[in-house]
N, C-alpha and C positions, 0 to 999 in steps of 0.2 A: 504494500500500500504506500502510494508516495501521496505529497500536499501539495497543492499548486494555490496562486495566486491567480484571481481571473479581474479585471479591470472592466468597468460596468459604468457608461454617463444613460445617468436619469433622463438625461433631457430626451430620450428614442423609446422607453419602454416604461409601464409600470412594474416591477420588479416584483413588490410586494404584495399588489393585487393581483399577479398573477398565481405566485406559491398560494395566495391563502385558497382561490377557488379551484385552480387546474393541481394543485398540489405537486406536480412532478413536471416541467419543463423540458423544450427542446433549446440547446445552448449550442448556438455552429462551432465547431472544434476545429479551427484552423490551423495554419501549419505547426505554428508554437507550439500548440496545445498538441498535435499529435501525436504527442508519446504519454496523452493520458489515457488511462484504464480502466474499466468495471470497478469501483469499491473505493477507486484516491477518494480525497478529501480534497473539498474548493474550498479559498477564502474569496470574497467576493470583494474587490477593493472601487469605491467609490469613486470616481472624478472628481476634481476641481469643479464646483470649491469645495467640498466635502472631505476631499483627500483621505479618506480613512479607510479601513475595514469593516463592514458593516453586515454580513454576513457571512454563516458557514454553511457545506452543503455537502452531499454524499453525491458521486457519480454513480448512475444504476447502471447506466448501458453508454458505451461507447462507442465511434467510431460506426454511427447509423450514416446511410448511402443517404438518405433524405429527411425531411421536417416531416413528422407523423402527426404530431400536436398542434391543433389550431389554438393559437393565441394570438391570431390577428387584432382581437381587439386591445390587448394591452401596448399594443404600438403604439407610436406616436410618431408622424398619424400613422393609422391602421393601416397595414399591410400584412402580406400572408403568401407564401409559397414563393416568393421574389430571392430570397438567399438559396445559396447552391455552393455544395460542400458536402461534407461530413457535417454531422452533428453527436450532442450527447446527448441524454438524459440526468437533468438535476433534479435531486430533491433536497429541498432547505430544512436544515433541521435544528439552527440555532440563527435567533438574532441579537447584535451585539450592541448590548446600550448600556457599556461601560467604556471609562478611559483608558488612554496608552493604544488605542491603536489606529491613532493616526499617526500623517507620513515620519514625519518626525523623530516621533517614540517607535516607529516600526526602524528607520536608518537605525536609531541608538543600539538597535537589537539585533542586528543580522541584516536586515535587508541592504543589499550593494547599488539595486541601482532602482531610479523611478518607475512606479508601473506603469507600462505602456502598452504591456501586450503578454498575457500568458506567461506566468514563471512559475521553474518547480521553489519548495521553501527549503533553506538551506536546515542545517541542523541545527545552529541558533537560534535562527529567528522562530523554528517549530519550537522549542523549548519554550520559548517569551510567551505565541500563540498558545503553547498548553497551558501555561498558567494564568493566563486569562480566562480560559475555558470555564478553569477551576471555581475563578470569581465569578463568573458569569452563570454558573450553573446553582451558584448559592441564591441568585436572583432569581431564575426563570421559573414562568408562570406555569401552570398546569396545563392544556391544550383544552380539555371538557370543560373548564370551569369559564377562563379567559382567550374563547375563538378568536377576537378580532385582534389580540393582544401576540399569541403566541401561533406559530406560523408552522411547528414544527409536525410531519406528517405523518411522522414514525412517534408517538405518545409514548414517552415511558412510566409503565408502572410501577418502578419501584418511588416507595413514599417519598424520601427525601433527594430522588433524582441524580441520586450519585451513581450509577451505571452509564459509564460511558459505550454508547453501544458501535462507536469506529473501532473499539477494540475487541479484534475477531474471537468469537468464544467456541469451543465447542458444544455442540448439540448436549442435550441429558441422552440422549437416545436414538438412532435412525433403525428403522424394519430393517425385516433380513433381506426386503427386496431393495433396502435400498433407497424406494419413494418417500416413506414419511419419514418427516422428521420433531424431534420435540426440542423448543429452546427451552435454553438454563436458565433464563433470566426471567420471562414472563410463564410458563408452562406449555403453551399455546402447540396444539400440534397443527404441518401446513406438508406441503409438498417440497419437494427438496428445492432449493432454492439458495440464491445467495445472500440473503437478509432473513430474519421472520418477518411473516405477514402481520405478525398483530403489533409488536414493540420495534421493529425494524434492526433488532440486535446481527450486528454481521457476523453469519456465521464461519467456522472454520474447521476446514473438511480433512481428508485424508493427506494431507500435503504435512500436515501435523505431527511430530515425532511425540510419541509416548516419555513421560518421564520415569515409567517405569519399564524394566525389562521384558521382554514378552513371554518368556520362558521362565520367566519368575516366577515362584509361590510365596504368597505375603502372609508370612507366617516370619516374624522380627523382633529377636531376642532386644527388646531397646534398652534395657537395662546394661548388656554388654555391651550397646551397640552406644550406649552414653560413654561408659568407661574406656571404649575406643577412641570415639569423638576429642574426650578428656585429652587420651596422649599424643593428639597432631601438633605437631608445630609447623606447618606447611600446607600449601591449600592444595598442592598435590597429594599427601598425607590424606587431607580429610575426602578431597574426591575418591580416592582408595577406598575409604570405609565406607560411603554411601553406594560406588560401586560393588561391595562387596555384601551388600544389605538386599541390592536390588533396585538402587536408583540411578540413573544418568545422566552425568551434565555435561549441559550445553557450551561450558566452556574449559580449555583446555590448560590448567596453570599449571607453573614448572617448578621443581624441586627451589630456586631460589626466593620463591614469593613466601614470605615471612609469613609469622602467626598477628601479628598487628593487627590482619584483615583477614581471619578465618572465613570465609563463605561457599557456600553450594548454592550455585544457577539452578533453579527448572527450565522447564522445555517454556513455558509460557513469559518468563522473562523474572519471575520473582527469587527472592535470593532469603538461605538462612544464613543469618551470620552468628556464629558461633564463638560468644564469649567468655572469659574468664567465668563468670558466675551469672550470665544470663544469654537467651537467646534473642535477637532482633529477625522481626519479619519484616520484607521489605515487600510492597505487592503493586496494584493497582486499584483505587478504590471498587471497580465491579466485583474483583477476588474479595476485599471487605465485608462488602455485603451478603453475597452469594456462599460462601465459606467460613470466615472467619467469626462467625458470631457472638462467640465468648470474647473476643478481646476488643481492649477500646485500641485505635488507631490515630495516629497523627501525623498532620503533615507534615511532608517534605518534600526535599529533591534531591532523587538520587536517580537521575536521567529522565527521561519525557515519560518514562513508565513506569516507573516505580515512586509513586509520589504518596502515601502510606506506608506508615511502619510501627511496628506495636514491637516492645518487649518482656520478657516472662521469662521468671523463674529457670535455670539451667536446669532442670528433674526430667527425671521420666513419663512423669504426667503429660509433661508440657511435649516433649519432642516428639512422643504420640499419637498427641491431638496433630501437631503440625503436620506430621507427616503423613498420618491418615486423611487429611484434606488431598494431597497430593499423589496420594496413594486411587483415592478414591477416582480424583479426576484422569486419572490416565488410564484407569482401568474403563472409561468412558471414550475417551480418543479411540480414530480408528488408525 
């Protein structure tokens, strides 16, 4: 999944009335934008005099031979079937009415050059972008309660709206044939697909590495397996004992990476760090809600995706719980 910047003057289209009634948009995908994809993320950057960011939006479909969508009338003036190209499909799924992201606060942060036409987002400025999100998500309206207010076409149900659903989940379940699927986030069963139909959560299919071994049986002395954990001083050391439990990580560290920074990767990008006398999870708020239920979480930064961390008691109880969460979800992955 990559993030692009797409540049948007008011003065040719209603933007806004069109997300609220057509809900899903056709956007011509020009040469620039060519190398966008099924699933990126779009920032939508305002013109002059606006200059800012002002919406976010999911790609559904890309790289269409023609305009299938009539939205002639949110032209200005009304026109229709006149543009010839490639087109996308957008859908808006957040609008942004906090500061920091105009042009300004967007240069201080990553951005190299003025928007003039389709850019991908670099790696800082997505960092700035996500923590906006964060602010921005503590604000945003419910969709059923406030229509004309909140634009977003994919509703999420969880209560407090911390599931980010650009963050690809695995399903709870697909049939044996394959067709149906059930999301993790809302319950909702739909046909296979690249989003759910009901919360819009992006799903994430067989491309997926398991965090657990496949030839495993999860049957784990933890009690040993803490007293092991105890004698690592090396995070090659401690990858050894997780690999020897039944778990595998995603990254590969070498005999000289000290104990200062004990941690084990999963597959999904969260990390245990392994301390003198306590454990830190590091997650993503969706993993918070959906998994971690017993623990309070708080924020941080420790990359665009791992922005939650809770920590607990160094015991057996606790490393248990943790890794039964992780246990559980891989045994879900296909």
């Amino acid at each position: 999944m990559k993030e692009w910047i797409l540049p948007f003057n008011s003065k040719y289209y209603r933007l806004e009335d069109a997300f609220k009634e057509l809900k899903i948009i056709d956007w011509a995908q020009t040469q620039p934008a060519s190398n966008i994809s099924e699933g990126d993320v779009v920032y939508i950057y305002l013109s002059a005099p606006d200059s800012r960011i002002a919406y976010k939006g999911a790609v559904l479909k890309a790289n269409k031979m023609e305009n299938t969508i009539d939205d002639s009338m949110y032209h200005i003036p009304p026109t229709y079937g006149l543009a010839k190209g490639r087109f996308m499909e957008l859908a808006l799924f957040r609008v942004y009415e906090i500061d920091g992201l105009d042009l300004e606060s967007l240069q201080e942060n990553g951005l190299t050059y003025r928007v003039q036409g389709p850019m991908a987002v670099n790696d800082e400025l997505a960092n700035y972008l996500h923590t906006k999100d964060i602010i921005q998500r503590n604000s945003d309206c419910i969709i059923d309660e406030t229509p004309d207010v909140c634009l977003n076409p994919f509703p999420i149900v969880v209560d407090d709206g911390e599931v980010d659903i650009q963050i690809p989940m695995s399903p709870e379940y697909i049939s044996e044939d394959g067709k149906k699927v059930k999301c993790r986030v809302c319950g909702s069963e739909f046909m296979k697909a690249p989003r759910c139909t009901t919360c819009g959560q992006k799903i994430k299919y067989s491309n997926v590495k398991s965090n657990l071994k496949s030839d495993t049986v999860v049957s784990i002395d933890y009690e040993q397996m803490l007293k092991d954990i105890n004698m690592c001083e090396t995070k090659k050391e401690l990858m050894d004992i997780f690999n020897k439990y039944g778990f595998r990580s995603v990254t590969k560290p070498t005999d000289t990476q000290n104990s200062g920074d004990l941690y084990f990767q999963f597959s999904d990008g969260s990390r245990l760090h392994c301390q003198k006398t306590q454990f830190t999870v590091y997650t993503c708020p969706t993993w918070t809600k959906l998994y971690f239920d017993r623990y309070t979480f708080k924020e941080c930064k420790d990359g665009s995706y791992r922005t939650r961390k809770a920590s607990v008691p160094k015991t057996v109880e606790e490393l248990k719980y943790i890794l039964s969460v992780f246990v559980k979800d891989s045994q879900n992955l296909l």
